[in-house]
C-alpha positions as CSV (number, residue, x, y, z in Angstrom):
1,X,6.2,-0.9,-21.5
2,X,5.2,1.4,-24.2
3,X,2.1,2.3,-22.5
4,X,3.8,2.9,-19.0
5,X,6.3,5.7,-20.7
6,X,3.2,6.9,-22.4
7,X,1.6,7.2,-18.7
8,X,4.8,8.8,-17.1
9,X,4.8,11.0,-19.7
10,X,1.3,12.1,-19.7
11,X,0.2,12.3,-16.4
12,X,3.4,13.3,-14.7
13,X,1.9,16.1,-12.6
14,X,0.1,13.9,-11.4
15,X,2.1,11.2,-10.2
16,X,3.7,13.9,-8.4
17,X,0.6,14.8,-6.6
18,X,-0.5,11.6,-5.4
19,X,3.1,10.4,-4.4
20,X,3.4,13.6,-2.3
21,X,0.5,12.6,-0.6
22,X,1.3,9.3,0.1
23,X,4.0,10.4,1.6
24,X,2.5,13.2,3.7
25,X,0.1,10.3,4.9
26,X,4.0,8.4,5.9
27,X,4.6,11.0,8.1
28,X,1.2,11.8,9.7
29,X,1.3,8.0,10.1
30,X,4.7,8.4,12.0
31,X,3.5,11.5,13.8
32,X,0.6,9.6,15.2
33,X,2.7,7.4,17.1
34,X,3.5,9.7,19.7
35,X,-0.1,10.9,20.1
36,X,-0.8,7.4,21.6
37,X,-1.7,7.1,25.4
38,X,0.6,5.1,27.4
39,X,-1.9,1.7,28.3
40,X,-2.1,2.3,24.4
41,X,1.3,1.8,23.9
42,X,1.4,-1.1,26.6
43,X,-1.6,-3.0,24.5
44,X,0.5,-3.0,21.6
45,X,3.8,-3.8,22.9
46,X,2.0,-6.7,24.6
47,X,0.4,-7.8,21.3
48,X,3.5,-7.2,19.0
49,X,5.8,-9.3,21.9
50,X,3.5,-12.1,21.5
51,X,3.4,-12.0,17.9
52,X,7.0,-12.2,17.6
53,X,7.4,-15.4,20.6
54,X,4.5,-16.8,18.4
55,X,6.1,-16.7,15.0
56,X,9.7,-17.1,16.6
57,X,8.5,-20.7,17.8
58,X,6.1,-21.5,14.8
59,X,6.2,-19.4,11.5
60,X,4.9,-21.9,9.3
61,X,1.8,-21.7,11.6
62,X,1.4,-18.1,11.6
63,X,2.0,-18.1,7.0
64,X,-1.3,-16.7,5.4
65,X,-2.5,-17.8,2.4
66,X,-1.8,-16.5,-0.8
67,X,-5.5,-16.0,-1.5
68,X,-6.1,-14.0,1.5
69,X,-3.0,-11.9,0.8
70,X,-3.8,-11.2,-3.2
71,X,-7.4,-11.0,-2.0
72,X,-5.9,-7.9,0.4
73,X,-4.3,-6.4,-2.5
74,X,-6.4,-6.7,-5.1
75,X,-9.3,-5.2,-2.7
76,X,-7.3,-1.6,-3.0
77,X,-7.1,-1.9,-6.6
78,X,-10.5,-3.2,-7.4
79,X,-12.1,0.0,-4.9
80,X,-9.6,2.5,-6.9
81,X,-10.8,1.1,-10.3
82,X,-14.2,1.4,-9.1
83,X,-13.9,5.0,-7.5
84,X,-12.2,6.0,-11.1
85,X,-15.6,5.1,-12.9
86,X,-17.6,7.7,-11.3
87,X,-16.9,11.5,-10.8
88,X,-18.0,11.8,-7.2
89,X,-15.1,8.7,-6.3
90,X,-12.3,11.2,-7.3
91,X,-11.8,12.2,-3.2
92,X,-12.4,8.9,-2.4
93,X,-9.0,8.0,-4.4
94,X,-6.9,10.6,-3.0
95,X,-8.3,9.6,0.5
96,X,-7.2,5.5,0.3
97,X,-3.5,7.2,-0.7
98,X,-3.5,9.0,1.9
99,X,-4.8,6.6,4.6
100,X,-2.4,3.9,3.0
101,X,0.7,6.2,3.9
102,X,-0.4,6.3,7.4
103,X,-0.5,2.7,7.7
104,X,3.1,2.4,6.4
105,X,4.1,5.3,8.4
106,X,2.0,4.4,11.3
107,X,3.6,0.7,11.5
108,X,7.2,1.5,10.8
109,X,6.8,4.3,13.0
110,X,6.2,2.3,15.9
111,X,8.4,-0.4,15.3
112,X,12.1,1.9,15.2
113,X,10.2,4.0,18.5
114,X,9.5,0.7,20.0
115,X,12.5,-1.7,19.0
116,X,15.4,0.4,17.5
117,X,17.3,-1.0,15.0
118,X,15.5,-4.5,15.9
119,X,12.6,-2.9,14.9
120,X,14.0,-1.2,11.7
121,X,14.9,-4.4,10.8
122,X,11.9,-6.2,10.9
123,X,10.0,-4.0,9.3
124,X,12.8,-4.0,6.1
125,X,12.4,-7.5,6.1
126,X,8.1,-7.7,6.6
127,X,6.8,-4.3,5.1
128,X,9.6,-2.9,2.8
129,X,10.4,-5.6,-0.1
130,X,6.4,-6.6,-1.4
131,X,5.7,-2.6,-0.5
132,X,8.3,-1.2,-3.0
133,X,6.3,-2.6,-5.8
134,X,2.9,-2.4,-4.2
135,X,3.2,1.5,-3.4
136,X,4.3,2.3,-7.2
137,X,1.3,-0.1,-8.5
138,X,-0.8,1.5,-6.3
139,X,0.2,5.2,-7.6
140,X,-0.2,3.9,-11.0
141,X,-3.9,3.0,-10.5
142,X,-4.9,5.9,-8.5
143,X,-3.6,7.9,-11.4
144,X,-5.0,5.9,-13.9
145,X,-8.2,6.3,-11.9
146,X,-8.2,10.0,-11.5
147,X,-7.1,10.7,-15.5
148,X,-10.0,8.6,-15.9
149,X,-12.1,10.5,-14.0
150,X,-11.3,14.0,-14.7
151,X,-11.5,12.7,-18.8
152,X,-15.5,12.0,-17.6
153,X,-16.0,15.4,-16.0
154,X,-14.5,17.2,-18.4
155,X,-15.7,15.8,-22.1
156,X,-19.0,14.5,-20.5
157,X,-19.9,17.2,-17.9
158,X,-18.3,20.3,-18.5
159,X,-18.0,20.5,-22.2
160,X,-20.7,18.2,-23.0
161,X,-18.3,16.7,-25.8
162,X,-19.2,13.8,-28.0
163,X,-15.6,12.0,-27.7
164,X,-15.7,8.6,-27.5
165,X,-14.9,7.2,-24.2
166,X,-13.8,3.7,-25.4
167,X,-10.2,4.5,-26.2
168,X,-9.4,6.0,-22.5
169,X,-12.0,3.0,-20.6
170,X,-9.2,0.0,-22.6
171,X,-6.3,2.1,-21.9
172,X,-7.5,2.2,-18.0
173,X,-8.9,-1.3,-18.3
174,X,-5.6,-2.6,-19.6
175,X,-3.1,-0.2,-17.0
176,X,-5.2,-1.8,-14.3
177,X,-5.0,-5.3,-15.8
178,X,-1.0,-5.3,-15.7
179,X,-0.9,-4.2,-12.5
180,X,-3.3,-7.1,-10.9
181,X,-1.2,-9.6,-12.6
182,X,2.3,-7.5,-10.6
183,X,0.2,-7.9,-7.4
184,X,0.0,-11.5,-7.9
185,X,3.4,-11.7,-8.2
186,X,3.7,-10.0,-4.9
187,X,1.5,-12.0,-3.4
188,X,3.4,-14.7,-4.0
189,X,6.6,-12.9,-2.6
190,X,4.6,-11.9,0.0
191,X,3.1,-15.8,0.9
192,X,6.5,-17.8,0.8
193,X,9.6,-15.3,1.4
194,X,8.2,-12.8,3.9
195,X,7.6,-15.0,6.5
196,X,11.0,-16.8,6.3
197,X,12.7,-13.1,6.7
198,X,10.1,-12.4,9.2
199,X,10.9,-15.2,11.3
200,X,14.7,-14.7,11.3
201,X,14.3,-11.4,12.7
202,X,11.7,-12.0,15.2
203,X,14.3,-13.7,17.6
204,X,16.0,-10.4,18.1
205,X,12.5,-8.5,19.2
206,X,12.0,-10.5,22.1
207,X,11.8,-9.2,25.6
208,X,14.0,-10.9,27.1
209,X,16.6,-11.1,23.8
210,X,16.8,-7.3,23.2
211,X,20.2,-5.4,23.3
């Protein structure tokens, strides 16, 4: 806990930053919903109504795995951490932020321009409860990540200091440790709850069941 307030503290310019663009990438992602064509739109209607009939009349079929879910996860982390170790990966973070807003946006964009409240509701149930942890975990990394980073390019690059960089490489080893073990949690949430609340809902997103 100590070392999360020590974080906030820190680096709070930062969190700012990246969750602004996060949420700039939200709202591009919602934008880009009406920039689709209208067979576009008829594709994914088609796909979605299917989807929802399919895990209306058999959920438990449709439930991923927890390894393929924490595997999903733990892939944005692991490219974040990885971006973090080298100077020229710095964009590369602020870019997965971004382009992780617009799949939130994008999604829950189309499902209220689609469904309405039906749509609203589903995606409270299947995108907002694993995503109000994953989101702040996420942030957390990429700052962790880009204070990383920026320590390289400043002591080892600019000012060709001699600080040691073991102190900063635990700190961000240990950060990015805690938040794995919260995405497993997630995962978990994500494996066996979700698709119960998923499959409650689905009933009121089909064609022929919609007010």
């Amino acid at each position: 806990m100590q070392l999360f307030r020590q974080s906030f503290k820190d680096q709070a310019p930062l969190y700012v930053f990246v969750a602004v663009l996060f949420l700039v990438g939200v709202l591009f992602g919602a934008l880009m919903v009406n920039a689709l064509s209208l067979e576009q739109q008829q594709d994914l209607a088609g796909y979605l109504d299917h989807f929802f009939l399919t895990l209306h009349e058999g959920a438990g079929q449709m439930q991923t795995s927890f390894g393929s879910i924490a595997a999903l996860h733990l892939k944005w982390i692991g490219l974040i951490w990885i971006l973090g170790l080298s100077v020229i990966g710095l964009p590369g973070i602020l870019i997965l932020d971004f382009f992780k807003g617009v799949l939130i946006g994008f999604t829950v964009g189309y499902l209220v321009g689609q469904y309405s409240w039906q749509g609203l509701l589903f995606a409270l149930v299947s995108i907002a409860p694993q995503n109000l942890l994953v989101i702040p975990v996420l942030i957390m990394c990429s700052v962790a990540a880009i204070s990383f980073s920026l320590f390289i390019i400043k002591n080892r690059l600019i000012m060709q200091r001699s600080r040691s960089v073991t102190k900063p490489f635990t700190s961000y080893i240990g950060l990015t440790f805690i938040m794995v073990l919260l995405i497993l949690g997630v995962s978990m949430f994500e494996t066996w709850v979700t698709p119960g609340m998923m499959q409650w809902v689905a009933p009121m997103l089909l064609p022929n069941q919609s007010l």
